[in-house]
N, C-alpha and C positions, 0 to 999 in steps of 0.2 A: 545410563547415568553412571558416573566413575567417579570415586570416592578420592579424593586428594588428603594430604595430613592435616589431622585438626586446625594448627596453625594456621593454614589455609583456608582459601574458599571452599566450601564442601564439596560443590559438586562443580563439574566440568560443564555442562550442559543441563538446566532445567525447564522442562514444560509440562503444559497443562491442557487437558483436551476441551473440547468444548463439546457439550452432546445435548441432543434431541431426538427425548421420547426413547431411549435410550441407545439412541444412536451416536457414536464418536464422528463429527460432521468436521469436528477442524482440530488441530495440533498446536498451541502456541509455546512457541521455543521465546521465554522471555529472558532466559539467562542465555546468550547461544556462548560457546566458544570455537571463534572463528578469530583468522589473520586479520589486522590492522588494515591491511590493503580492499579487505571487501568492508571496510566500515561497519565494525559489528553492530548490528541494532535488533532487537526482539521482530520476529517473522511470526506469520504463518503458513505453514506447510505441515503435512499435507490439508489442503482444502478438498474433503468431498463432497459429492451429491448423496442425495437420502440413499440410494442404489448401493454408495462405497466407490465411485471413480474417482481418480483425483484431478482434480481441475487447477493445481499448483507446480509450480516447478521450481527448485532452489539448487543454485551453482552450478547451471547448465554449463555445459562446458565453452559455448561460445560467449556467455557474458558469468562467471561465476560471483560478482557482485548481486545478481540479480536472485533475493530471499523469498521465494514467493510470494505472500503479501506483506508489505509493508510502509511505512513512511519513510523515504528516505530524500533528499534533497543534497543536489550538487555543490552548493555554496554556500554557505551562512558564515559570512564575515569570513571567507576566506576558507574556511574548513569545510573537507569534504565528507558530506554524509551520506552519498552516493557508494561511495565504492568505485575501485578503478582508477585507472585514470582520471586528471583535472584539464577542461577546458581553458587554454589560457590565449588571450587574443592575440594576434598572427603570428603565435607560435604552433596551434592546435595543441591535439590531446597528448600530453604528456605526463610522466609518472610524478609525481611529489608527495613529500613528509608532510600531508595535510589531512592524514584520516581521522575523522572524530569517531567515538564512539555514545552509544544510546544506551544509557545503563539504566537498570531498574531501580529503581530509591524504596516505594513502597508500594504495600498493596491499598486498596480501599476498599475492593470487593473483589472475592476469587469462590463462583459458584459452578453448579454444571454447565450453566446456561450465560455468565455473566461475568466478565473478568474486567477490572478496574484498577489500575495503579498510576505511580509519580515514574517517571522519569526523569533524568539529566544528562543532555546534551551534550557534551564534553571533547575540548579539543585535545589533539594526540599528549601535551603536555599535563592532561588534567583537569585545565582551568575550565570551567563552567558556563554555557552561552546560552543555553535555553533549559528552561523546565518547561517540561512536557504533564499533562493530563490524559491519559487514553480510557478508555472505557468501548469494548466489545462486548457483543450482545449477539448470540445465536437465537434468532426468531421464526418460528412454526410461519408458511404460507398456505402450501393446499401438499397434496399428496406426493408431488414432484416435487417440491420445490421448499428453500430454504431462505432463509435472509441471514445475511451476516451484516449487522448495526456497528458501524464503526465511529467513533469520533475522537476526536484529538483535539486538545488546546497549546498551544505555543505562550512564553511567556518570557520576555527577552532578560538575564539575568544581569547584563553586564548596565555599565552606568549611561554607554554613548549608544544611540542608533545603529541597528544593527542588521548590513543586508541581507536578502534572501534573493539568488540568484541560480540563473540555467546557465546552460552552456548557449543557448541562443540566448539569454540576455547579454551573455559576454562574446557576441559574433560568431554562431555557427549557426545559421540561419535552420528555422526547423525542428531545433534541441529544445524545443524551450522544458525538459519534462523536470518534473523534483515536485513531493507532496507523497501522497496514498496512491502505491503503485501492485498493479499485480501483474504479476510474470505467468502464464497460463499454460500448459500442459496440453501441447499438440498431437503430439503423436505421429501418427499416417494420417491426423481427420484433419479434412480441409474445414476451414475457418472464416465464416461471411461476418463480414463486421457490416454491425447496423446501428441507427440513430430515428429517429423523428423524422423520416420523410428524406432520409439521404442513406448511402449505402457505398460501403470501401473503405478503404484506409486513403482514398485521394480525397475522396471528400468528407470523410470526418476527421482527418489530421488538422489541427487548430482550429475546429470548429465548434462554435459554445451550441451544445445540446442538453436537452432537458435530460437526455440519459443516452449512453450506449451500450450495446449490448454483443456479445460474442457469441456465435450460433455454431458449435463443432458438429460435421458430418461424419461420417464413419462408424468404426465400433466404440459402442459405450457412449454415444452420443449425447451432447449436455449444451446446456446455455448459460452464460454470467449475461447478467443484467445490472448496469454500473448505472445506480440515481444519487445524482449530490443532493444535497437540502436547499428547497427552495430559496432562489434571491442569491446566491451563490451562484458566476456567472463565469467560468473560466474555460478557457481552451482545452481541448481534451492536446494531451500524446497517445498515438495510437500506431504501433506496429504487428502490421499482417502478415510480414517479408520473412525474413530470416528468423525472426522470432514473434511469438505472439505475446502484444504487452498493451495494458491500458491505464492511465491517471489524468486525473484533471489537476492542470500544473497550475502551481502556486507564484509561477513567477514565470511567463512564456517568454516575454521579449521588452520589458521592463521592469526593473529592481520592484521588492517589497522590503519598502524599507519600515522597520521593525522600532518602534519609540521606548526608551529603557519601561522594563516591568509591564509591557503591554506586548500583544501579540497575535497574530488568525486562530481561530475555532474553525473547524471544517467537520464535515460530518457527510458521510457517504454509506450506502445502504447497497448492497451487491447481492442481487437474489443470485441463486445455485441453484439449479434444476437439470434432471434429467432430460434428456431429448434434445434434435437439434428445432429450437422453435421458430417461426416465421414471425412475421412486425406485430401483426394482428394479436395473434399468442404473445410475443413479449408488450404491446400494449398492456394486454389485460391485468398481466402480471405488475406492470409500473402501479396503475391504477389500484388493483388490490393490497397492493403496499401501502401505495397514500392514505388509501381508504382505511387501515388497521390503525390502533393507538399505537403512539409512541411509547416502549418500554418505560417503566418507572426509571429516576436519576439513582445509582448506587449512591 
């Protein structure tokens, strides 16, 4: 943390850990200081297993947009909250002055276990398009394994309708990715991506499943288990290839279009566990989630 002149912002970079039983399980950088060009927005990194591996990876060097876990979305009314490069139709991917950034407003609750605040949305000029609601929540499973409770509310600030778009809504067939995304920490371990009775990245790329889940082989070996909240029905993005990355997209291949002062609540539940697990094993694990209460509202 680096100390800037009073007149200033104090710190450069501020986070906060998140721990269970007194283990530090995750890292949330909610102040970051980062370039314009990767769309600053509060991450988490490092994400570990009860063990200590970390199953996060942030500004890899083939996509350094990509924050370990985080919200991030390609379009909203034009402004990019992705990072990178913008999709723009039969032009493709080219550079533009459209990076918003995701500033923290306030807190609501900041515990070991329980971190809550406001966010705003904001384009490179300033101006304000979305308040945000987030609330994470590190939750005890069995001996291996972790849950990290995420949700988020969207709330559109401006006075007109306001889009939420991918790079395949705007014609790159396949893009459709933008929401709750996590960039994963490969290594040398190969990486079986699984769902509900399907298995690959050929057949769970846009495919609505009740969860997916990422199985690493190798050293240090671990599982993410990605369940949305029931009745919540969306495409997954899912890459196994060059990089290992998974979200269920908020806008695959048609606009969500956004009514002023109203906007999506999403909520997504990612267990963390040691070991590389098989379907059966991450069944059980879906299951024993469901089965736990939902944490109290901060």
């Amino acid at each position: 943390m680096t100390a800037r002149p009073a007149d200033q912002e104090l710190t450069l970079v501020q986070a906060h850990p998140l721990r269970l039983g007194g283990r530090d399980v995750a890292e949330y950088v909610w102040r970051p200081h980062l370039p314009n060009i990767l769309s600053p927005r509060p991450f988490l990194h490092p994400v570990r297993t009860l063990a200590g591996t970390e199953v996060t990876e942030a500004m890899p060097p083939d996509h350094l947009h990509h924050l370990g876990a985080s919200v991030a979305v390609p379009d909203v009314g034009g402004a990019n909250f992705w990072g990178g490069r913008t999709y723009v139709r039969g032009k493709g991917s080219i550079p533009l002055p459209n990076h918003g950034v995701q500033r923290h407003h306030r807190w609501e609750a900041r515990t070991e276990a329980v971190l809550a605040h406001e966010l705003r949305w904001n384009r490179i000029d300033g101006s304000p398009l979305l308040r945000e609601r987030r609330r994470i929540a590190a939750r005890p499973v069995d001996d291996r394994a972790w849950a990290l409770d995420f949700r988020y509310s969207l709330q559109n600030l401006t006075e007109e309708p306001l889009t939420i778009a991918s790079p395949g809504v705007n014609g790159r067939n396949g893009a459709g990715y933008g929401g709750f995304f996590w960039r994963a920490r490969r290594g040398i371990r190969r990486v079986q991506i699984l769902g509900p009775g399907l298995k690959g990245e050929a057949q769970l790329h846009g495919a609505r499943a009740a969860w997916l889940a990422l199985s690493a082989h190798g050293p240090n070996p671990w599982t993410l288990v990605f369940i949305p909240e029931a009745g919540v029905d969306e495409p997954w993005f899912v890459r196994g290839g060059d990089y290992v990355g998974v979200g269920p997209s908020l806008a695959w291949s048609e606009p969500l279009t956004v009514p002023p002062h109203e906007g999506p609540r999403r909520r997504i539940i990612t267990v963390v566990a040691d070991g590389a697990l098989d379907a059966p094993a991450i069944e059980g694990l879906v299951e024993t989630v469901a089965a736990s209460p939902a944490p109290r509202e901060a």
